[in-house]
C-alpha positions in Angstrom: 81.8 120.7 87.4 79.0 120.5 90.3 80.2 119.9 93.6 78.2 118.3 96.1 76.8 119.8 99.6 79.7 119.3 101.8 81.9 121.2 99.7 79.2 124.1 98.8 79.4 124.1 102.8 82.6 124.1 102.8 82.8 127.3 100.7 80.8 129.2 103.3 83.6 129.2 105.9 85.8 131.7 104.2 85.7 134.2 101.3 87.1 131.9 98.0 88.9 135.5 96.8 90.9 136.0 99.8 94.3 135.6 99.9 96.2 133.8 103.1 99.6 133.7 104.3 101.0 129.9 103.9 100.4 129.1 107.5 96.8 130.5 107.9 96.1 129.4 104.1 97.0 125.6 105.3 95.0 126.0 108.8 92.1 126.9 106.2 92.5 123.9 104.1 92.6 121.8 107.6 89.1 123.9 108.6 86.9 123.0 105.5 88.2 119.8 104.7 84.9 117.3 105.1 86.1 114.0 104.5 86.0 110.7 106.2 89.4 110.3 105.2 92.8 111.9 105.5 93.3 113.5 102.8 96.0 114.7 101.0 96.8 118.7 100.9 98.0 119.6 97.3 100.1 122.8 96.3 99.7 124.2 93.1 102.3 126.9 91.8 101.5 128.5 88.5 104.6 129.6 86.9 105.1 131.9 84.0 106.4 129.8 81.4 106.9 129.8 77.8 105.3 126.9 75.8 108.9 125.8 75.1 109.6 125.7 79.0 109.4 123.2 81.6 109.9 122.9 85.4 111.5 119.5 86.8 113.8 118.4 89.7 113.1 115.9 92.9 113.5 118.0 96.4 113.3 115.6 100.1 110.8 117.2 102.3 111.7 118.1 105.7 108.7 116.2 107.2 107.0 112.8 105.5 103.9 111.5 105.1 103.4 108.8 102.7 103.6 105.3 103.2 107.1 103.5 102.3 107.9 103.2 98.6 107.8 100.1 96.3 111.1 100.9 94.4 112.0 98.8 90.9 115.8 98.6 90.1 116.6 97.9 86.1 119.9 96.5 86.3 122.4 93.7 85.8 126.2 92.4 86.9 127.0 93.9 89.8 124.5 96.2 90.4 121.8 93.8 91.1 123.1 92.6 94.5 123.6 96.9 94.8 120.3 97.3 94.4 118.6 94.2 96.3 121.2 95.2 99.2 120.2 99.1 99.4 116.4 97.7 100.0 115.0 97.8 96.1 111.4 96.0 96.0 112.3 94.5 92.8 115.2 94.4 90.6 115.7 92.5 87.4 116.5 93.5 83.6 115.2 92.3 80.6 112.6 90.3 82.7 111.3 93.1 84.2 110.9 94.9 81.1 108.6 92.1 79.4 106.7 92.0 82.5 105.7 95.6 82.5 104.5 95.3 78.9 102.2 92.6 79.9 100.6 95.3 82.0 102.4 94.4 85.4 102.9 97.8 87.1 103.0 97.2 91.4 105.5 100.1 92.0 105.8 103.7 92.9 109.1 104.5 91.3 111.6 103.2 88.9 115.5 103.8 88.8 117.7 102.2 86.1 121.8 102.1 85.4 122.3 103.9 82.3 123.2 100.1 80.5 120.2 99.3 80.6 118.1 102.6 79.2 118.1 100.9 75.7 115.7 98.5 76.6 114.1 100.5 79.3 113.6 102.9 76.3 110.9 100.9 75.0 108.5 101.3 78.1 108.4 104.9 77.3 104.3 104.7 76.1 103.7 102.9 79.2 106.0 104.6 81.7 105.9 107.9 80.5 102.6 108.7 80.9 102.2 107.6 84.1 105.3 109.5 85.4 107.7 106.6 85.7 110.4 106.6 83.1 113.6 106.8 84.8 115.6 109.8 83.9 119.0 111.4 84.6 117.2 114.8 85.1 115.7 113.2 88.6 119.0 111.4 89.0 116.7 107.9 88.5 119.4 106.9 85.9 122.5 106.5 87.5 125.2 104.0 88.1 125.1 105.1 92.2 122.1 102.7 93.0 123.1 102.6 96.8 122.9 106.6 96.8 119.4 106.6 94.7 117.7 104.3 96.4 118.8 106.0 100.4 117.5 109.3 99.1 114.3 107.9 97.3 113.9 106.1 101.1 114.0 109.2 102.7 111.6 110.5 101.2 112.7 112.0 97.3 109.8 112.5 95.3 109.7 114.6 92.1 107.7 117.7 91.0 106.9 119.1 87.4 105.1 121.5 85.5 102.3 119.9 83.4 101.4 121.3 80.2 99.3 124.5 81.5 102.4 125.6 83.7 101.5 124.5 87.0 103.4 122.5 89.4 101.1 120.3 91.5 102.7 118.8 94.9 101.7 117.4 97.9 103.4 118.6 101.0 101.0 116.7 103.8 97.7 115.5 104.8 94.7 117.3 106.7 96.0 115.3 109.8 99.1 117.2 109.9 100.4 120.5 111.5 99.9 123.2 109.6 103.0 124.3 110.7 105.0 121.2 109.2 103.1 121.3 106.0 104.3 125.3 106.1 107.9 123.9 106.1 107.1 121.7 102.9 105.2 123.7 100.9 108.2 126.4 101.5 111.3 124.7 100.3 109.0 123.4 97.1 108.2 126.8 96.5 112.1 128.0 97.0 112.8 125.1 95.1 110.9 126.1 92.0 111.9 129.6 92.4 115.4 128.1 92.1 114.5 126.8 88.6 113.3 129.9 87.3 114.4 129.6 83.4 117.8 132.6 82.6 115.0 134.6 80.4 111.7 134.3 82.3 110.5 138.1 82.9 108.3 139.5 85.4 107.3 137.0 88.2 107.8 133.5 88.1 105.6 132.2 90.4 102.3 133.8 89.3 99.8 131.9 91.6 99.8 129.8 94.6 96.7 127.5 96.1 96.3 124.7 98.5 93.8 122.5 99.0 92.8 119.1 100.4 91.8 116.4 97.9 87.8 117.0 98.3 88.2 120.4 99.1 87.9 123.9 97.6 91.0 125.7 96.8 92.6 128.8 99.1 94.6 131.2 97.8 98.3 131.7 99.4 99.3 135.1 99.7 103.0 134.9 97.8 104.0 138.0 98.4 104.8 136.7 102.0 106.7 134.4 100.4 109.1 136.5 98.4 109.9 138.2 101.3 111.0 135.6 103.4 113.4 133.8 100.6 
């Protein structure tokens, strides 16, 4: 891939082989990044994992930064006045469903009661590859629709390793403190140390970067990191 001449620039400002501690390795990120907009800082954890293996959980970050979520609710009975009272952007059933195969899709996250999975079920080529399928793993399927939706208003977004073993995650934007995005990027990483499969050997977390989303990566020094768990 060819980048273009603010990034080459961008590449002058700091050896691309060094390693950083998370602070300094952020404060980098912030340093180099050359857009006009504020971008979003990405962490991305490679993790020794078997084929067979997979990394997934939702975690709250200590310090926000994106926009409010448009949150659909697949229920019915009682749990539809539940849902439209806890703040959901949408809620409806069967409706819903048909909707979304006629390509409607204006929302950030879905939750479901577990009644209505059956029919959800079928939105799996649609939802699932767009990382929307509700799912008991993410507690997104649940009969507690109040609970969900407070924690997925505070801020409860979910992370997961994609097929080559790495867990991309955004823990701010270049307009942030370093300092903050520090705090974020440390519980996802104790986070995902926390899900380290029974019979994973050696390390876990084999690699950490950051970077902003026009920017060049910097490597995070981990070894800082496994001290201070």
């Amino acid at each position: 891939m060819k980048h273009g001449k603010k990034y080459q620039e961008a590449l002058t400002k700091y050896n691309k082989q060094d390693m950083f501690p998370l602070v300094d390795a952020l404060a980098r990120v912030k340093e180099v990044a050359f857009a006009k907009f504020d971008e979003t800082v990405e962490l991305s954890i490679k993790l020794n994992l078997k084929k067979s293996q997979s990394v997934r959980d939702t975690v709250v970050l200590p310090h926000q930064f994106s926009s409010e979520k448009k949150i659909l609710v697949f229920a019915k009975g009682d749990k539809v006045q539940e849902a439209k009272d806890a703040g959901a952007t949408y809620v409806g059933d069967v409706d819903l469903v048909e909707k979304i195969k006629g390509g409607w899709l204006d929302f950030d996250v879905a939750v479901a009661t577990p009644d209505m999975m059956k029919d959800v079920g079928r939105l799996g080529p649609i939802l699932g590859r767009r990382g929307l399928m509700p799912n008991p793993k993410t507690r997104t399927v649940t009969m507690d629709i109040k609970g969900a939706l407070a924690e997925l208003k505070k801020g409860r977004v979910e992370y997961r390793s994609d097929k080559t073993g790495v867990v991309h995650f955004a823990v701010g934007k270049v307009s942030m403190d370093a300092e903050k995005m520090a705090e974020n990027a440390q519980l996802i990483l104790s986070e995902v140390e926390r899900k380290r499969p029974s019979d994973a050997k050696g390390d876990f977390i084999k690699t950490v970067a950051l970077s902003s989303t026009m920017g060049p990566g910097v490597k995070v020094d981990i070894r800082e990191k496994l001290q201070s768990k």
